[in-house]
C-alpha positions in Angstrom: 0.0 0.0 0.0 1.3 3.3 -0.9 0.1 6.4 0.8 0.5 10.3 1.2 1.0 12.6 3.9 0.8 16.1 3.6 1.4 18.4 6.5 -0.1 21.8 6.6 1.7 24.1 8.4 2.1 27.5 8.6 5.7 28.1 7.2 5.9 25.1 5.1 3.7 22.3 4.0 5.4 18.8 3.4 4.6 16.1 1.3 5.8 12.7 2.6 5.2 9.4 -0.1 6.0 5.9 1.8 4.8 2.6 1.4 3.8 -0.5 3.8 5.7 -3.0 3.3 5.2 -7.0 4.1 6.8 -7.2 7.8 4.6 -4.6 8.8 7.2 -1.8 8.5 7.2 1.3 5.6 9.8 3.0 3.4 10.2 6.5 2.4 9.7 6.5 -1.4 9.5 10.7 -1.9 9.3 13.7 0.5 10.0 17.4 -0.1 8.8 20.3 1.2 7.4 24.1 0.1 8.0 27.7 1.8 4.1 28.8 2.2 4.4 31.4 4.9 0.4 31.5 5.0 1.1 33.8 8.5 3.1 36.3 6.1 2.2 39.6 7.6 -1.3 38.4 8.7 -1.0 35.8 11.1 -1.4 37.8 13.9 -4.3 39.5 13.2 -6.6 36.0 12.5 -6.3 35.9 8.4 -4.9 34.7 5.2 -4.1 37.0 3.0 -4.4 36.5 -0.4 -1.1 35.8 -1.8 -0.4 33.5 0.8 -3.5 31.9 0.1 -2.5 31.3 -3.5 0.4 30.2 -2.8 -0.9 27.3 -0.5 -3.5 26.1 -3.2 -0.6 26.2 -5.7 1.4 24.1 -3.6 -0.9 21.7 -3.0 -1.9 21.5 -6.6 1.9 20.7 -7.6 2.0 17.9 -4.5 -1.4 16.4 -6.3 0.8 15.6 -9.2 3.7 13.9 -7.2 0.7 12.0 -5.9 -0.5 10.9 -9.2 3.5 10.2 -10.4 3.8 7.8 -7.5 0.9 6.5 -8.3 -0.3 7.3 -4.4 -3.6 5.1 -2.8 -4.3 7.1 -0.3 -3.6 10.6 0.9 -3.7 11.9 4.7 -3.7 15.9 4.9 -2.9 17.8 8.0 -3.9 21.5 8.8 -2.5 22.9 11.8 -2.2 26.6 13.8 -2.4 29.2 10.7 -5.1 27.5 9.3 -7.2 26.4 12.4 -6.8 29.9 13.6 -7.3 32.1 10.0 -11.0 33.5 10.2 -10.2 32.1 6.0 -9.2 29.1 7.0 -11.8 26.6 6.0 -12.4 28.7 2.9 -9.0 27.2 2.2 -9.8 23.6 3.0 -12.8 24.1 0.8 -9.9 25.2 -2.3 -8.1 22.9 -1.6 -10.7 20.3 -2.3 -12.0 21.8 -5.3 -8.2 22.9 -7.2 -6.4 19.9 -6.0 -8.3 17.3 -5.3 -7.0 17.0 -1.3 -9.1 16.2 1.3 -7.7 18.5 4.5 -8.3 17.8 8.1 -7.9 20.6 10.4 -6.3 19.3 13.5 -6.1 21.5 17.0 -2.9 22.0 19.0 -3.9 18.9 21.3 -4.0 16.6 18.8 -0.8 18.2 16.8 0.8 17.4 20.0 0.2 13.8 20.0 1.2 13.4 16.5 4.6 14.8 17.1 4.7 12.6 20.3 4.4 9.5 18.2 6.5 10.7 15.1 9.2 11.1 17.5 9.0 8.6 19.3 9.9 6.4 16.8 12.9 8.3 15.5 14.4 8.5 18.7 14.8 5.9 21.9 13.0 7.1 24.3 13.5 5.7 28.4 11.5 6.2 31.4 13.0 9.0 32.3 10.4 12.1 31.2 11.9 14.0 28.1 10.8 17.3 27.0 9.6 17.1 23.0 9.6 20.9 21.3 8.1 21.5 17.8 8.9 25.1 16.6 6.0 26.0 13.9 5.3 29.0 12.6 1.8 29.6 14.1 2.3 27.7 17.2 4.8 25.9 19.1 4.0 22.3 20.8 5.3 21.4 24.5 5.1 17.6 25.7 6.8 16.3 28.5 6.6 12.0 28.1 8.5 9.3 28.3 8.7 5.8 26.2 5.0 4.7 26.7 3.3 8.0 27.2 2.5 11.6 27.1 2.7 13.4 30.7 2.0 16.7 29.6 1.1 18.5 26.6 0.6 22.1 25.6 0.4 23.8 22.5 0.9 27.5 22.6 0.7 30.5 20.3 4.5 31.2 20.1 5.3 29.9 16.2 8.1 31.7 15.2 6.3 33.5 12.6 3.8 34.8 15.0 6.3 35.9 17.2 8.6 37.6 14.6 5.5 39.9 13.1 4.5 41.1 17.3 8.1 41.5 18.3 9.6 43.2 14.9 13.1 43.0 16.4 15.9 45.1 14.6 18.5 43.4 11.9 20.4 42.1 13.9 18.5 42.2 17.3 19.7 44.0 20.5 20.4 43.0 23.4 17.3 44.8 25.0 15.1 43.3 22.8 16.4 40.2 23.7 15.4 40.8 27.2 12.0 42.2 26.6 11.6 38.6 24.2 12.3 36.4 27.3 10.4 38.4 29.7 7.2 37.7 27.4 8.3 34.1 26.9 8.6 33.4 30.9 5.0 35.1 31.5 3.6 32.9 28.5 5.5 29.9 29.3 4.5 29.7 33.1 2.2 26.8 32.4 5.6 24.7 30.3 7.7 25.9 33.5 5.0 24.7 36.7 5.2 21.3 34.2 8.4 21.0 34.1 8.9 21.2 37.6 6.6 18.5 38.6 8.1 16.0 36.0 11.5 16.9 35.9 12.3 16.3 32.2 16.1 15.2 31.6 16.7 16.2 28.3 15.3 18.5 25.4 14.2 16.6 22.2 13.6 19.2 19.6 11.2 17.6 16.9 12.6 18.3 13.1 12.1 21.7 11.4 14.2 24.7 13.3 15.9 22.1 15.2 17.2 20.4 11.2 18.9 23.1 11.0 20.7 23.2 14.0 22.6 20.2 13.2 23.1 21.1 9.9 24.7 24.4 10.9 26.5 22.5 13.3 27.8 20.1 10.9 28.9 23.0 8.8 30.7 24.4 11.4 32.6 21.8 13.2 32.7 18.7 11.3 29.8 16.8 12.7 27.0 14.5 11.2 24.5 16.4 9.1 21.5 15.7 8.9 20.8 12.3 6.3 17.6 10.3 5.1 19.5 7.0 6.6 19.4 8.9 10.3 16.2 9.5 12.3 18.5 11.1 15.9 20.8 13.2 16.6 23.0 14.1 19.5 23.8 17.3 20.2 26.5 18.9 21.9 25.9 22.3 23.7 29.3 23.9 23.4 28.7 23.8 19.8 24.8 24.6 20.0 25.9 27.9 21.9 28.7 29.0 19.5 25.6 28.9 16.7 22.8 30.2 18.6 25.5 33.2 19.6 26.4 32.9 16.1 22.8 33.4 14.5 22.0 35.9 17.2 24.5 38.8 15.9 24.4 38.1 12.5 22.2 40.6 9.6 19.5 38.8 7.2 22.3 39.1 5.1 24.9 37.0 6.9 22.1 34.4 7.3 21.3 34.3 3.5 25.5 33.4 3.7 25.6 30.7 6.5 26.1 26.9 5.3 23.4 24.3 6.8 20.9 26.8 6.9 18.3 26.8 4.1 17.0 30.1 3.0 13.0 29.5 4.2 14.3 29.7 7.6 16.5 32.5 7.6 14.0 35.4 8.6 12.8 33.0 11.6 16.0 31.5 13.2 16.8 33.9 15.5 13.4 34.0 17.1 13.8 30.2 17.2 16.9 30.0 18.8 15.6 32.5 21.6 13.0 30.3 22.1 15.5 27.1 22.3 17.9 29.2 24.5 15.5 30.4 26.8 14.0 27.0 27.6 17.4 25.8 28.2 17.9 27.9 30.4 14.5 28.6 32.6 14.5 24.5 32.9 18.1 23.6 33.6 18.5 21.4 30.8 22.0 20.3 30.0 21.2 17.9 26.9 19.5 17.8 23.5 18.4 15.8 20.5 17.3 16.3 17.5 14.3 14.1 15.9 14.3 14.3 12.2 10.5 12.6 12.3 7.8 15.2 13.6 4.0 15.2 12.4 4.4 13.2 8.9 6.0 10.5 11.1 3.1 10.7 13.6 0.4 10.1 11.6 1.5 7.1 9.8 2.5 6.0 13.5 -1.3 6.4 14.9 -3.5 6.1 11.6 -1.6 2.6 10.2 0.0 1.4 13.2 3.2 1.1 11.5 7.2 1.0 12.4 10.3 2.3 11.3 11.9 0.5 9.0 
């Protein structure tokens, strides 16, 4: 059986082909991914605009003939945060029905959450011990705290990085003081992640694809480390080198960013915002490890919807 899954988010929509196999297991047989940025200058005040709209509907229509090439059974189609919260958005589902043929289901943050639980979960080997999964999006950012047979905690907030580079407008490159007033609003916004954290004591940081890709890529650029590969689902990080980047990425212009190898140019306007965010929960929660899952929501869903493994 060969099937389809297409995530919906708010800076990117991703296309994911793969295939059951016999023992039970599936194999990746096409993925790729397209710079939407349906929250472009809008996402903040509850809307799609319409070149953002368009260009969603013409991705969508180019991912129906990938599905048609690979000669796909059946599709799964994933909304998430600037759709679920666009005062537009189900005139876009509706579009997307009628121009490409896709079926979309808008999912909320709760259920988001569980699908990055699971699509992580089997990139990465998780233990008893609580772990603290983050998912950077654009239009929202997803918190679980759980371990190897469960979810402990789960929160999804609205603190994508797109949302919170259009209300924070900080300067090229950002200052220190804006810095500060950034972390201030994440540690009153947070407070629920925080009081969590405190109860279950999470060891380690797992951040969950996306941002977090290019972390290790940047890395890798930088200091001769693994980059990330189809063939590998985890990565290890090591801090020293996370903090030389996020320093890095933190004084550097748009322009520098454009220059910067392991980091592809869809996330350039957003990474310092994301590695604030990163930093600051660091920080505030006295982490001192972190990984990198290269499955996130795709993953999930083919996890919960057809009960299938790795292979």
């Amino acid at each position: 059986m060969r099937f389809a899954v297409i995530d919906l988010g708010t800076n990117t929509f991703n296309l994911l082909i793969a295939e059951g196999v016999a023992n039970g297991t599936f194999v990746k047989i096409f993925n790729t991914k397209i710079s939407v940025k349906l929250g472009e200058s809008t996402i903040n005040s509850g809307y799609i605009s319409d070149i953002a709209f368009k260009r969603g509907i013409d991705a969508l229509i180019q991912y129906k003939e990938y599905i048609k090439k690979y000669n796909v059974v059946h599709v799964h189609a994933f909304a998430t945060s600037a759709i679920r919260t666009a005062s537009n958005g189900l005139e876009f589902v509706k579009h997307a029905k009628k121009e490409a043929g896709i079926h979309v289901t808008v999912i909320d943050g709760n259920e988001e959450a569980d699908l990055i639980y699971y699509g992580t979960r089997m990139a990465v080997k998780l233990t008893e011990q609580p772990s603290l999964i983050i998912d950077i999006g654009g239009g929202s950012t997803e918190f679980i705290i759980a371990n190897q047979s469960t979810i402990l905690w789960k929160h999804s907030f609205l603190l994508g990085a797109a949302r919170l580079l259009e209300r924070f407008k900080p300067s090229d490159p950002i200052t220190l003081n804006e810095i500060i007033d950034f972390n201030v609003y994440l540690k009153q916004e947070l407070k629920p992640l925080i009081d969590a954290a405190k109860y279950y004591q999470p060891i380690e940081l797992i951040g969950s694809s996306g941002a977090f890709d290019s972390v290790v890529d940047m890395i890798a650029a930088n200091f001769n480390t693994t980059p990330t590969h189809d063939n590998e689902t985890e990565y290890q990080i090591d801090l020293k080198y996370y903090r030389v980047i996020s320093e890095l990425i933190q004084k550097s212009t748009i322009k520098e960013r454009c220059e910067m190898k392991g980091l592809i140019t869809m996330r350039v306007d957003m990474m310092v915002i994301s590695m604030l965010l990163i930093d600051f929960v660091l920080k505030e929660l006295k982490l001192n490890q972190m990984r990198v899952s290269s499955f996130a929501l795709k993953e999930g869903v083919i996890s919960k919807k057809l009960g299938m493994t790795l292979s």
